[in-house]
Backbone as CSV, one residue per row, in Angstrom:
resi,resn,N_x,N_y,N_z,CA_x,CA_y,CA_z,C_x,C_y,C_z
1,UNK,0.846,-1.182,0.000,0.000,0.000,0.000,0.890,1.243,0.000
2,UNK,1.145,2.167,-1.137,1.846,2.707,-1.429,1.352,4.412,-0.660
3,UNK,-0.148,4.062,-0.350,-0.778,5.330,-0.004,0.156,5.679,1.578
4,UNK,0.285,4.679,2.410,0.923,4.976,3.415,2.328,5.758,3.518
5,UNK,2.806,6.087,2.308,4.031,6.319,2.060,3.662,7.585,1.768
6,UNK,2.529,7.848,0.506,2.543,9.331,0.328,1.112,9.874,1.703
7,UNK,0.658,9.417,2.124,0.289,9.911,3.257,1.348,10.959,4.531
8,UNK,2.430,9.573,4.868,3.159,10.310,5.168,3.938,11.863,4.964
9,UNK,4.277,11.820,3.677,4.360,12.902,2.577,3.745,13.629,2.830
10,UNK,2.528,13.820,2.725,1.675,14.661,2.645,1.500,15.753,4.334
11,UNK,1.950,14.824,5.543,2.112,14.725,6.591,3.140,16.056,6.684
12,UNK,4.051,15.401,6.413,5.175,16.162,6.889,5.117,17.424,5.492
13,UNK,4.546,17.894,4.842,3.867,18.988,4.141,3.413,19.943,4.893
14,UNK,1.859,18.915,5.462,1.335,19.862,6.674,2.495,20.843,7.636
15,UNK,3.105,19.427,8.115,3.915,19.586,9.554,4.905,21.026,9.481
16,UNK,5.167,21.057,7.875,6.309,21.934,7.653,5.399,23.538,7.562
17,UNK,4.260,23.135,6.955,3.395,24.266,6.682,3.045,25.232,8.217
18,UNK,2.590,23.975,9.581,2.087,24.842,10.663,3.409,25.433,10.815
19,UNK,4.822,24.928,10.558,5.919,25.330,11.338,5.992,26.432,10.866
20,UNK,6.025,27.028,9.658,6.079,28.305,8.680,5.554,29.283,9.427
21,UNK,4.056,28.583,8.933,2.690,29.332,9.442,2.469,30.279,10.367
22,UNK,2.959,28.777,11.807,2.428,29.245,13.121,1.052,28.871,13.013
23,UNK,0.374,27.435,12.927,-0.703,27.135,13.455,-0.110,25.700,13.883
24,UNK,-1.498,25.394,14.636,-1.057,24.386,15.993,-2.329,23.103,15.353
25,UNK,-3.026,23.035,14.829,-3.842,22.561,14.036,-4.853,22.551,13.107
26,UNK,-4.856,21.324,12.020,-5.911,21.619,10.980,-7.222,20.849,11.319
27,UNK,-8.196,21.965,10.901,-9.928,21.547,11.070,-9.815,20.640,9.860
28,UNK,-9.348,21.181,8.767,-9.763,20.423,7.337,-8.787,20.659,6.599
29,UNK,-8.099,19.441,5.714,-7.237,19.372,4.903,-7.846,18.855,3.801
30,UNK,-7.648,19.510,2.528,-8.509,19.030,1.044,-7.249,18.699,0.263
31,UNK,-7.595,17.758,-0.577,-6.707,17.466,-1.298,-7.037,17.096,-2.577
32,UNK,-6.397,17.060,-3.686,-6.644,16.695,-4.719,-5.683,15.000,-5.539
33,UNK,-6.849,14.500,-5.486,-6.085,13.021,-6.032,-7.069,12.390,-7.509
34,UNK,-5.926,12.892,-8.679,-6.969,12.881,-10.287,-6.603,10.943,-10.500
35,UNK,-7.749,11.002,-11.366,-7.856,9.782,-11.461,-6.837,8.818,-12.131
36,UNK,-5.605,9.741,-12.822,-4.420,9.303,-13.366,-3.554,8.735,-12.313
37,UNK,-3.455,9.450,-11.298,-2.898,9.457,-10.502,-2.217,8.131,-9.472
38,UNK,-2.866,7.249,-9.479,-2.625,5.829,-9.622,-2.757,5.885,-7.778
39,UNK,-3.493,6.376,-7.060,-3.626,6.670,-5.414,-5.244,6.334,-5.312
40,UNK,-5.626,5.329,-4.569,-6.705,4.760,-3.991,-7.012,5.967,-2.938
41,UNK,-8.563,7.129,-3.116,-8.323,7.693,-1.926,-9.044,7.358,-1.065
42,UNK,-9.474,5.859,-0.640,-9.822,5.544,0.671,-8.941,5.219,1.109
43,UNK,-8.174,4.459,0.402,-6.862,4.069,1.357,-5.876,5.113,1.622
44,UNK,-5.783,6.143,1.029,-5.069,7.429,1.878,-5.749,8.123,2.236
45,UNK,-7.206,8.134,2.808,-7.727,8.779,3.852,-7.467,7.869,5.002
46,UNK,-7.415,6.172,4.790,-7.255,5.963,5.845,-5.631,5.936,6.783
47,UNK,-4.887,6.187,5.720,-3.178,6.027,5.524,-3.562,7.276,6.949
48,UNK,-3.923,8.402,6.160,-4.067,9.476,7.316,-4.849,10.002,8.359
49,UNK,-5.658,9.283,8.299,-6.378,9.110,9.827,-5.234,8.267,10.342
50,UNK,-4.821,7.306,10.162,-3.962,6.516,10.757,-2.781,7.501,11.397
51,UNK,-2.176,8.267,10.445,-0.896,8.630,11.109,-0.727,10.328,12.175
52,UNK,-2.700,10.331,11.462,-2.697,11.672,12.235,-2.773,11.347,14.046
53,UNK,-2.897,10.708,15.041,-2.820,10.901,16.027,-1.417,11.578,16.696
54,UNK,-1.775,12.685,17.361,-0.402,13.170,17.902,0.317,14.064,17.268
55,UNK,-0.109,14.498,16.294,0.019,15.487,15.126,-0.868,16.554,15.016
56,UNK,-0.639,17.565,13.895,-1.421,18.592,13.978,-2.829,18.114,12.942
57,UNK,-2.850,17.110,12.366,-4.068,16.643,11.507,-4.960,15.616,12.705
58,UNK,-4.507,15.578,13.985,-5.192,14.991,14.655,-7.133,15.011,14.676
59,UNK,-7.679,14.564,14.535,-9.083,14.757,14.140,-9.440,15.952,13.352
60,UNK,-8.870,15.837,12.002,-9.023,16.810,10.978,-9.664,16.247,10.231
61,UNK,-10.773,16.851,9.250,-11.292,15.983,8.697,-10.493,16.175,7.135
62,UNK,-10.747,15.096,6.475,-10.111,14.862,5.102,-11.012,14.711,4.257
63,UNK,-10.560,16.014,3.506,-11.708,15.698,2.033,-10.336,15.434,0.677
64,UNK,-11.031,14.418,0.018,-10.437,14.657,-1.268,-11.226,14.290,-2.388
65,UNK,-11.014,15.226,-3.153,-11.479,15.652,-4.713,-10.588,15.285,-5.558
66,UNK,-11.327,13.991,-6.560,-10.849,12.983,-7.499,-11.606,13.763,-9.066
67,UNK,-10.484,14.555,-9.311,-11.207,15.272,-10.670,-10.883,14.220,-12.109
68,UNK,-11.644,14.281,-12.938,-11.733,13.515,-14.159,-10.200,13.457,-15.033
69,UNK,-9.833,12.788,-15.457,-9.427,12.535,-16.360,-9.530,13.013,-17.519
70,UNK,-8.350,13.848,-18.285,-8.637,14.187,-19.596,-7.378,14.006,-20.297
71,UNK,-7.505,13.829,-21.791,-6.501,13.735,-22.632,-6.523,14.442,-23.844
72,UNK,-5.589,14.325,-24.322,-6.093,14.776,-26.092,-5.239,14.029,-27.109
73,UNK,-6.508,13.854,-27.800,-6.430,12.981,-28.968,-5.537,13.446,-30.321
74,UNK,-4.651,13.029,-30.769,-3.658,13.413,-31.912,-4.257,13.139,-32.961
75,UNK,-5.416,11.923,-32.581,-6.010,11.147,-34.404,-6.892,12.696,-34.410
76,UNK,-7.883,13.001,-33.750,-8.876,13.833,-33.795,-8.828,15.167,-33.563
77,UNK,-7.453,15.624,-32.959,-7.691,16.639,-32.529,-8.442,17.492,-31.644
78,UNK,-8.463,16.956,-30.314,-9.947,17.375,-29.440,-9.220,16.446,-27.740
79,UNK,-10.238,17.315,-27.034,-9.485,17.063,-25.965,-10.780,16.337,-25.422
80,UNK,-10.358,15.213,-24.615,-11.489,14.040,-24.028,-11.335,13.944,-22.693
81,UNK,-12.481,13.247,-22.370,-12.234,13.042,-20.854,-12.024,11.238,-20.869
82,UNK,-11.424,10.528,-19.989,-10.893,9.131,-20.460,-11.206,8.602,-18.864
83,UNK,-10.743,7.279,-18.500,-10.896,6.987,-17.225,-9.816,6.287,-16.851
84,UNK,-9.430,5.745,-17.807,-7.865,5.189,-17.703,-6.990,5.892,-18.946
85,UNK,-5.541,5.378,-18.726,-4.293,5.423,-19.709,-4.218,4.560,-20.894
86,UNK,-5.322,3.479,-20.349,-5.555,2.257,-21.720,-6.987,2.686,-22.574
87,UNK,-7.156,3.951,-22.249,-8.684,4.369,-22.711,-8.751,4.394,-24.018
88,UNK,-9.243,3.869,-25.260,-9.351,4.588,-26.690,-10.124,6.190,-26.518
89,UNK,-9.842,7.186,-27.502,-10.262,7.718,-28.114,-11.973,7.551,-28.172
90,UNK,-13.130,8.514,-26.924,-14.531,8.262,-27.412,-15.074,8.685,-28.420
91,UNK,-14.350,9.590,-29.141,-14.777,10.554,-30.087,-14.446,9.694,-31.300
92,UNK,-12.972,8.866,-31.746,-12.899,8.263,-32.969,-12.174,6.957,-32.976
93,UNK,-12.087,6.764,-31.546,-11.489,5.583,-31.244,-9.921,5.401,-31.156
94,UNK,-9.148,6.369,-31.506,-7.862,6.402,-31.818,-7.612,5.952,-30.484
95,UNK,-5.707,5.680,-30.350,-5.122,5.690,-29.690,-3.980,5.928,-29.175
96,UNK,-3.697,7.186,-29.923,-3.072,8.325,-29.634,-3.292,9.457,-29.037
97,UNK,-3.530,9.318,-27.107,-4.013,9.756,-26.729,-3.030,10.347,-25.690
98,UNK,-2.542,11.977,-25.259,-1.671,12.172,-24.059,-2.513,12.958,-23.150
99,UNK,-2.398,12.454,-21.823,-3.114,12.582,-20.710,-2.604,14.224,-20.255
100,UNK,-3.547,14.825,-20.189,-3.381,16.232,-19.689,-4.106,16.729,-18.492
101,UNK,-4.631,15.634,-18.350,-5.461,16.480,-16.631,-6.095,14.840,-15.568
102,UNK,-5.731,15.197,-14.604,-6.154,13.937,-13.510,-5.063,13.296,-13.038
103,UNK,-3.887,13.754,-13.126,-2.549,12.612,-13.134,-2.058,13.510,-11.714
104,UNK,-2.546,14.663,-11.245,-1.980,15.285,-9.853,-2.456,15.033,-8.558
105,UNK,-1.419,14.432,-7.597,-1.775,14.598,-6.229,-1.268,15.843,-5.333
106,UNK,-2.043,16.716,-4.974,-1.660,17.161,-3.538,-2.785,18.003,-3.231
107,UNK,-2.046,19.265,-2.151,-2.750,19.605,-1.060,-3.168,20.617,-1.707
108,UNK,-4.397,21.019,-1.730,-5.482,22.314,-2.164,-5.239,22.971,-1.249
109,UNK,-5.729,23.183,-0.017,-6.168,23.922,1.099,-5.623,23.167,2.288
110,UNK,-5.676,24.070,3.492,-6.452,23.530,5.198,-6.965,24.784,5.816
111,UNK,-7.574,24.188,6.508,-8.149,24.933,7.382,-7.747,24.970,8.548
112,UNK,-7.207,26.076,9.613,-6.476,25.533,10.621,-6.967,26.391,11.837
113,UNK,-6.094,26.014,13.053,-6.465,26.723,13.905,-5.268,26.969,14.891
114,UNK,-4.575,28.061,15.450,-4.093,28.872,15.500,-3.894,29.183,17.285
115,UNK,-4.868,27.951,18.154,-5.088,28.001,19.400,-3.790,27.209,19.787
């Protein structure tokens, strides 16, 4: 489970962020995980519930937003939305297709608190 690894990651992101900051904890951390992206996000919500005890994500809640997939097509010229990397072409079937959107993980936002 590879999520436990970038969980961590993502962790010490936060960790570095309150240190910057100057906050002492997050209400809500959002994140973005596209469907290219090859990250299960139940299993790194649970990666981080897991590692948040004792930390500043300690009962934070975790949202993440799994945006679509898109590519564009070289046969057609036109940009698609796909669900995988093995996707044909819906528009003409081709398969000359380079992935331009859904392949990013990280942190959007938090919400924090400062007590």
């Amino acid at each position: 489970m590879h999520e436990l690894g970038l969980a961590a990651g993502i962790l010490q992101i936060v960790e570095q962020a309150a240190l910057r900051e100057h906050f002492r904890r997050v209400s809500r951390l959002h994140l973005e995980a596209g469907t290219l992206a090859g990250v299960e996000p139940q299993a790194l919500r649970f990666a981080l519930t897991a590692l948040a005890p004792g930390t500043c994500l300690e009962g934070a809640e975790i949202a993440i937003a799994e945006p679509c997939a898109t590519a564009w097509c070289g046969r057609c010229a036109e940009a698609v939305e796909i669900s995988s990397r093995a996707d044909p072409c819906p528009r003409c079937g081709g398969a000359r297709l380079r992935a331009t959107g859904g392949t990013q993980l990280r942190v959007l936002d938090l919400v924090v608190f400062d007590d």
